[in-house]
C-alpha positions as CSV (number, residue, x, y, z in Angstrom):
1,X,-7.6,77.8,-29.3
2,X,-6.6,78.2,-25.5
3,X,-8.4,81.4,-24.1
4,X,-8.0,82.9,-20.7
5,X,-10.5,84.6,-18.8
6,X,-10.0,88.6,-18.6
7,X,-12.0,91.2,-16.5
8,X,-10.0,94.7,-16.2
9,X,-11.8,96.5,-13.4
10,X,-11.4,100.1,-12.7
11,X,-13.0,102.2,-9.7
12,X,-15.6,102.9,-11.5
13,X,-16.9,99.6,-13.6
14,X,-15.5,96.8,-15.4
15,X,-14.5,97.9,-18.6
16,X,-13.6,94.7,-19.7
17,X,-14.6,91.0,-19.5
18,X,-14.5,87.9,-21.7
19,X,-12.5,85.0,-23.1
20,X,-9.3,86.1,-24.8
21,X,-5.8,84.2,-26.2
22,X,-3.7,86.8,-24.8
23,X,-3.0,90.1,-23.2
24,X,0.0,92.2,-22.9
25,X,0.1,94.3,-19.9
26,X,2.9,97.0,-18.9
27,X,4.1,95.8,-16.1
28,X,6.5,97.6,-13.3
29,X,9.7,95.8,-15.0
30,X,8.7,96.0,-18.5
31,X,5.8,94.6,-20.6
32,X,4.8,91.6,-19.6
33,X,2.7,88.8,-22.3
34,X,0.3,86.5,-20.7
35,X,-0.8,83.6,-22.4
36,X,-3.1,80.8,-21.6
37,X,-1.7,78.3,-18.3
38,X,0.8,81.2,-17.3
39,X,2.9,81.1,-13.6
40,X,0.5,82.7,-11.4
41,X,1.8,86.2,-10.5
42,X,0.4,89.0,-8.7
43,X,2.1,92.5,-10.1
44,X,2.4,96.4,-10.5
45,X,1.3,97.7,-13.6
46,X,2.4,101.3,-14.6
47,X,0.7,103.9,-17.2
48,X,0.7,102.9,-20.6
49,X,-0.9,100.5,-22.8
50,X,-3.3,97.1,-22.7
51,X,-3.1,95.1,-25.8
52,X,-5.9,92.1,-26.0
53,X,-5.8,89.8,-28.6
54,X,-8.9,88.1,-28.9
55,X,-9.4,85.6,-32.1
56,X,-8.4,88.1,-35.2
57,X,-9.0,91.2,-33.2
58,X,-7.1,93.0,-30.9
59,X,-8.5,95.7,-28.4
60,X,-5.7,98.4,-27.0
61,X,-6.8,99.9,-24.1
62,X,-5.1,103.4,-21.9
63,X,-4.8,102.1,-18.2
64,X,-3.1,104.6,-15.2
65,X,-1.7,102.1,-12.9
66,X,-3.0,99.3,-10.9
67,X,-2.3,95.8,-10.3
68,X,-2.7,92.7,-12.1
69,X,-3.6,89.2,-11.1
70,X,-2.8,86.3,-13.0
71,X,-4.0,82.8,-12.6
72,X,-3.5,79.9,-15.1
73,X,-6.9,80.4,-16.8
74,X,-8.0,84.0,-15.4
75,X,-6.4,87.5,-15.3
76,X,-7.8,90.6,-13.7
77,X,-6.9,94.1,-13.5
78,X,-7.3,95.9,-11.2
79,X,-6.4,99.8,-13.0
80,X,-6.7,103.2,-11.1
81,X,-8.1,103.8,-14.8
82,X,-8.8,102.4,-17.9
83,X,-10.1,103.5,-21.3
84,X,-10.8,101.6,-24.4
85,X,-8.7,103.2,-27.6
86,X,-12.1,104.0,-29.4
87,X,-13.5,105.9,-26.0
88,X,-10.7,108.4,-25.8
89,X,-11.1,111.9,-27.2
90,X,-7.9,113.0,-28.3
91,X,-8.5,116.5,-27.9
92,X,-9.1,116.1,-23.9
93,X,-6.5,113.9,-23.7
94,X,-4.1,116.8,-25.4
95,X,-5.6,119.3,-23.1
96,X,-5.1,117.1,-19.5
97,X,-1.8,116.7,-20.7
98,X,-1.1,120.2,-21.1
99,X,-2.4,120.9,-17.7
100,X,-0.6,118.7,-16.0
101,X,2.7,119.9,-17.4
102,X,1.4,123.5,-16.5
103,X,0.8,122.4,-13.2
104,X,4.0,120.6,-12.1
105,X,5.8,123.9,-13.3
106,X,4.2,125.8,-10.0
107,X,5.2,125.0,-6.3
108,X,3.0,122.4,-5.3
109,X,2.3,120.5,-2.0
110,X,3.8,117.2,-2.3
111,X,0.2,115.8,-2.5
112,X,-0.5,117.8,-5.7
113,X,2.7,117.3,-7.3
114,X,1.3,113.9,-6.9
115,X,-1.6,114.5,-8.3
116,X,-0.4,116.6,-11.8
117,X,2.1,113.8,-12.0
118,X,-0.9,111.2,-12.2
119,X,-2.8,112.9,-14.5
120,X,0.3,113.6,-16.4
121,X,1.4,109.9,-16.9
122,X,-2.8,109.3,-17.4
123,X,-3.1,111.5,-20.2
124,X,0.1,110.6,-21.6
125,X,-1.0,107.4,-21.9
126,X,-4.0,107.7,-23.3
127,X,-2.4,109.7,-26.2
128,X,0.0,106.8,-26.9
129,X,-2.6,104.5,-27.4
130,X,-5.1,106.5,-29.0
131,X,-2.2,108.0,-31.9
132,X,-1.4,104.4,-32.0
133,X,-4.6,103.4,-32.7
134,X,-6.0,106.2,-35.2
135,X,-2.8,105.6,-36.9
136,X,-3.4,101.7,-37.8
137,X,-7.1,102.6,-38.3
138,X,-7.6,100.2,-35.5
139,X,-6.0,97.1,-37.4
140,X,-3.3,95.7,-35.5
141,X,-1.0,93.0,-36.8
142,X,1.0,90.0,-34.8
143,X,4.1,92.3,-35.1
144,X,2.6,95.5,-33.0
145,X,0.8,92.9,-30.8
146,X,4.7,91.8,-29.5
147,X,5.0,95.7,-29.0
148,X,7.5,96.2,-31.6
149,X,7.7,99.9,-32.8
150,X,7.4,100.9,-36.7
């Protein structure tokens, strides 16, 4: 099987890196599927969900923007954040949410309208994915991997 090289980088540390036979990545015009000996592009990505197929597993991860490099036979990204499905606790998640949309009710500067609206779209992702993954108890199929919905 063709594999690509993956490292997804945040701030903070690499929360990722290793061989894998594809990743699907929301970029800024849609999702975008990157297999082995794709174009080289250099991209946007926007909140939302990771998917890594690797062999017979697949790893879903919560990312809040960044960009995304990819070379024929390496892809890195480069997230503002990025959270494996099994890291994130719901309950925060729920909460950050919550505070976010309490926030961007007041009169903010535009700076921290900026800000809730971040952490908004953060924990909003993080939710999708982690629902999405409690809800397959963590088993993906080929048909979710394409991002279809059930």
């Amino acid at each position: 099987m063709n594999t690509l090289h993956l490292e997804i980088i945040t701030p903070e540390k690499i929360v990722y890196t290793g061989e894998v036979g594809m990743v699907v990545v929301p970029g800024s015009e849609g999702n975008l599927g990157i297999l082995p000996n794709h174009t080289p592009l250099f991209t946007k990505l926007k909140s939302g969900e990771i998917k890594v197929k690797k062999e017979n597993e697949v790893i879903l991860l919560a990312v809040s923007g960044g960009f995304v490099d990819v070379q024929p036979t390496k892809v890195t990204i480069l997230a503002d954040s990025a959270i494996r499905s099994e890291e994130i606790d719901e309950e925060k998640a729920l909460a950050a949410k919550t505070r976010a949309e309490e926030l961007m009710k007041q009169k903010l500067s535009e700076k921290e309208s900026t800000l809730a609206e971040a952490s908004l779209r953060r924990a909003l992702a993080e939710l999708q994915v982690v629902r999405r993954h409690k809800g397959r108890g963590g088993g993906l199929s080929e048909q979710s991997l394409s991002g279809s919905r059930e």
